[in-house]
Legacy VTK file of the C-alpha trace (Angstrom):
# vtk DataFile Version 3.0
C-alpha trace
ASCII
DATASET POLYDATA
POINTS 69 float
-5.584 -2.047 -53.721
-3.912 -0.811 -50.712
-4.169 -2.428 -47.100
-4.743 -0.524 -43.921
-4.146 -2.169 -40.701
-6.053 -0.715 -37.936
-3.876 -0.277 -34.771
-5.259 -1.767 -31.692
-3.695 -1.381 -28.661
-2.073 -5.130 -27.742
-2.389 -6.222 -24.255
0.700 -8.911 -23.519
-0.445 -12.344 -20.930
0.643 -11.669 -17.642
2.241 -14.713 -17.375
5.639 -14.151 -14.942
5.959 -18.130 -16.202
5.181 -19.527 -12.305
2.811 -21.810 -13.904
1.276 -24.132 -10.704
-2.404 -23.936 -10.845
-3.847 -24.398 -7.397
-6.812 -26.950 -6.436
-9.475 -24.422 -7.970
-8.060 -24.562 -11.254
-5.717 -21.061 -10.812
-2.360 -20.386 -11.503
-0.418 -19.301 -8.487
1.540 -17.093 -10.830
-0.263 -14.900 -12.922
-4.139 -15.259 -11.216
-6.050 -16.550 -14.131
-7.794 -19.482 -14.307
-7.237 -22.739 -16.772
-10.185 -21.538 -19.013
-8.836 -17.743 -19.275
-5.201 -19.163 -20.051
-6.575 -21.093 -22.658
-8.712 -18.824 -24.225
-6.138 -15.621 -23.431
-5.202 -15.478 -27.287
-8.799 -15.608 -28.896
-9.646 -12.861 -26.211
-10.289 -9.277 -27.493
-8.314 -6.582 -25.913
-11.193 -5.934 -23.653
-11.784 -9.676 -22.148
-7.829 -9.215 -21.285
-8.085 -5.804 -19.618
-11.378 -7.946 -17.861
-9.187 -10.901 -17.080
-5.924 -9.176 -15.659
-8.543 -7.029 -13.362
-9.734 -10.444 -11.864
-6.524 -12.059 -12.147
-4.637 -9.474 -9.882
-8.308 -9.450 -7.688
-7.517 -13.209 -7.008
-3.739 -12.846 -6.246
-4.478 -10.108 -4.352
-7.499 -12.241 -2.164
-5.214 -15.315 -1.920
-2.270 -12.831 -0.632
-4.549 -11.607 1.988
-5.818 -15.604 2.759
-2.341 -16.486 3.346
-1.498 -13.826 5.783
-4.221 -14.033 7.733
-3.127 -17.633 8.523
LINES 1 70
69 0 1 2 3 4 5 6 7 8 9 10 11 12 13 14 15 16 17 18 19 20 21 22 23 24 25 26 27 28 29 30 31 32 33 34 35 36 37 38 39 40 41 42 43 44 45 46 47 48 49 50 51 52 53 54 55 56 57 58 59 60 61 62 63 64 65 66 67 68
């Protein structure tokens, strides 16, 4: 009996390790929120592409918040 391991393509967290999660529950560092973090390694590599999309959507909207100040 011979194994075959299927090669999927592996997406790594985007944690830059900056973990301060804000009032609504994200981290400052990386954009996701408590429930993605926790979940991140049960996620298929589809939910991550879906989470680092948002992720970099919130950094980006907080960014933009800041300077506007």
């Amino acid at each position: 009996m011979t194994l075959e391991f299927i090669s999927t393509p592996r997406l790594d967290s985007p944690c830059i390790k900056v973990c301060t999660l804000d009032a609504g529950r994200m981290c400052t560092g990386c954009g996701r929120t408590l429930d993605e973090i926790a979940t991140w390694s049960r996620m298929s590599p589809e939910q991550r592409q879906a989470v680092c999309a948002l992720a970099a959507d919130r950094l980006n909207a907080q960014r933009a918040h800041a300077a506007a100040r």
